[in-house]
C-alpha positions as CSV (number, residue, x, y, z in Angstrom):
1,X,-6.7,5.8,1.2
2,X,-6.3,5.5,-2.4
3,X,-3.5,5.0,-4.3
4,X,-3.3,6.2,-7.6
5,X,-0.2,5.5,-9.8
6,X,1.1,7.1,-13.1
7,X,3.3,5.2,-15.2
8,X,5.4,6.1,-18.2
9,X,8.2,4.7,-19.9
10,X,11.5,6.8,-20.2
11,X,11.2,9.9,-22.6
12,X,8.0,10.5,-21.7
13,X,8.2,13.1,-19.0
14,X,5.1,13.3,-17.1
15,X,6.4,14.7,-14.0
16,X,5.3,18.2,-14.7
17,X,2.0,17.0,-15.6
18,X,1.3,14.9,-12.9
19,X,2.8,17.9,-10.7
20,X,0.3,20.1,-12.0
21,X,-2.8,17.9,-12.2
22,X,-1.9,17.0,-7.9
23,X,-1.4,21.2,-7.7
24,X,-5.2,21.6,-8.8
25,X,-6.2,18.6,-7.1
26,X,-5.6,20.6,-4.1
27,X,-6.9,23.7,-5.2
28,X,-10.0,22.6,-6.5
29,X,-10.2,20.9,-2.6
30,X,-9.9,24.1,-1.1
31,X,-6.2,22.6,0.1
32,X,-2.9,25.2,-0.5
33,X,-1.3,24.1,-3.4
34,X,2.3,22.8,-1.7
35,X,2.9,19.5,-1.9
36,X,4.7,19.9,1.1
37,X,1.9,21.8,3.4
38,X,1.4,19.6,6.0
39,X,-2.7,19.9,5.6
40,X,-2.0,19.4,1.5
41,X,-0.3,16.2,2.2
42,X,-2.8,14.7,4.1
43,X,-5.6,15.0,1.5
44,X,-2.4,14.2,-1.3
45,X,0.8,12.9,-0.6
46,X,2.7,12.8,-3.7
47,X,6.2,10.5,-4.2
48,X,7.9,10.3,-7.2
49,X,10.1,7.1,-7.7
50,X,12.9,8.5,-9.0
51,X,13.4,11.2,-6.1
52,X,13.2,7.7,-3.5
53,X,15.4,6.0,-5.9
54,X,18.1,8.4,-5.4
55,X,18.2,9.1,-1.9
56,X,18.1,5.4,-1.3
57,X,20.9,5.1,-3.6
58,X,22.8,8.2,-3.3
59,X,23.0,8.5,-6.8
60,X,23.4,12.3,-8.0
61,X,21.0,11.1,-11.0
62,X,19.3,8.7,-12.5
63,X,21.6,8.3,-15.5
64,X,24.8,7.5,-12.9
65,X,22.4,4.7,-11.3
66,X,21.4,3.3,-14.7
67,X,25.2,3.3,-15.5
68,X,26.1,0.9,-12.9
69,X,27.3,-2.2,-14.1
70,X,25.9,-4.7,-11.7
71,X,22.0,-5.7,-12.7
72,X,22.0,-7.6,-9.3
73,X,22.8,-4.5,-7.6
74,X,20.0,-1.9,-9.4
75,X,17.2,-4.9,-8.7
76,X,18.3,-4.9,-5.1
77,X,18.2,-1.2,-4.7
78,X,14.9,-0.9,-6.4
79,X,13.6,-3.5,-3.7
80,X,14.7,-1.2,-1.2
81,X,13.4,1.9,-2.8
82,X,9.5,-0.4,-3.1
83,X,9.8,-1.1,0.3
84,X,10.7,2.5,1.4
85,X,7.5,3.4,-0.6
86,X,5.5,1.1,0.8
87,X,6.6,2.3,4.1
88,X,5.6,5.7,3.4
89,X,2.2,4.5,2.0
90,X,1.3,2.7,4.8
91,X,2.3,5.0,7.6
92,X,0.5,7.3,5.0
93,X,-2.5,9.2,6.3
94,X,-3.6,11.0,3.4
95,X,-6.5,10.4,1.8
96,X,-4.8,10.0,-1.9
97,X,-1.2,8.9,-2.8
98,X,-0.3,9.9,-5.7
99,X,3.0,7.4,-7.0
100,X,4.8,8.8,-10.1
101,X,7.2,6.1,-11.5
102,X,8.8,5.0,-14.8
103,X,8.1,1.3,-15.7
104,X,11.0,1.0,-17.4
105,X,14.3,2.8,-18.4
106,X,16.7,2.6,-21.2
107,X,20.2,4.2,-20.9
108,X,22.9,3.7,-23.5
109,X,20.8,0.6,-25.6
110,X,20.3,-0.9,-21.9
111,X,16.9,-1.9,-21.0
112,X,16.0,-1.4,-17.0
113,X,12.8,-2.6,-15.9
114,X,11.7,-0.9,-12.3
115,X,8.9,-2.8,-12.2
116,X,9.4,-6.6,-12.8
């Protein structure tokens, strides 16, 4: 398996981009281009950090997890959102993973790094 990650910083919206470059990907590999067709995902399987984030916080957004107060508790559930990835990674059989994920975040002046 390979594991390729794209990384960005917040303002820079790459989801669409990356969602369209793994849609090709699968295309040009003769694969149906659904990330969730169960053949697709085993050549790609594509997580996005912010969609794990969310349901392992139950955040509506991203701006209402940001917003909490408690540093201590957005570094714990970022732990648990890593591990949850790297659960899915490794029970993974694709041949590609495909991990979009902003290396940092800013909301209201506050600086949030998801990857420390």
């Amino acid at each position: 398996m390979k594991l390729t990650i794209f990384g960005g910083i917040t303002g820079f919206d790459k989801t669409d981009f990356i969602r369209n470059f793994t849609l090709k990907s699968l295309e040009k590999h003769g694969y149906v281009a659904d990330l969730e067709d169960e053949e697709s995902r085993n050549f790609i399987h594509y997580i996005k950090f912010e969609d794990v984030l969310l349901d392992v916080t139950g955040s509506a957004d991203i701006s209402r997890f940001l917003a909490r107060p408690s540093i201590h508790d957005k570094i714990i559930s970022v732990e648990r959102v890593f591990s949850r990835i790297g659960t899915q990674i490794k029970e993974s059989e694709a041949e590609h993973v495909f991990l979009n994920i902003h290396f940092s975040c800013t909301h209201q002046s506050q600086f949030f790094g998801a990857v420390c």
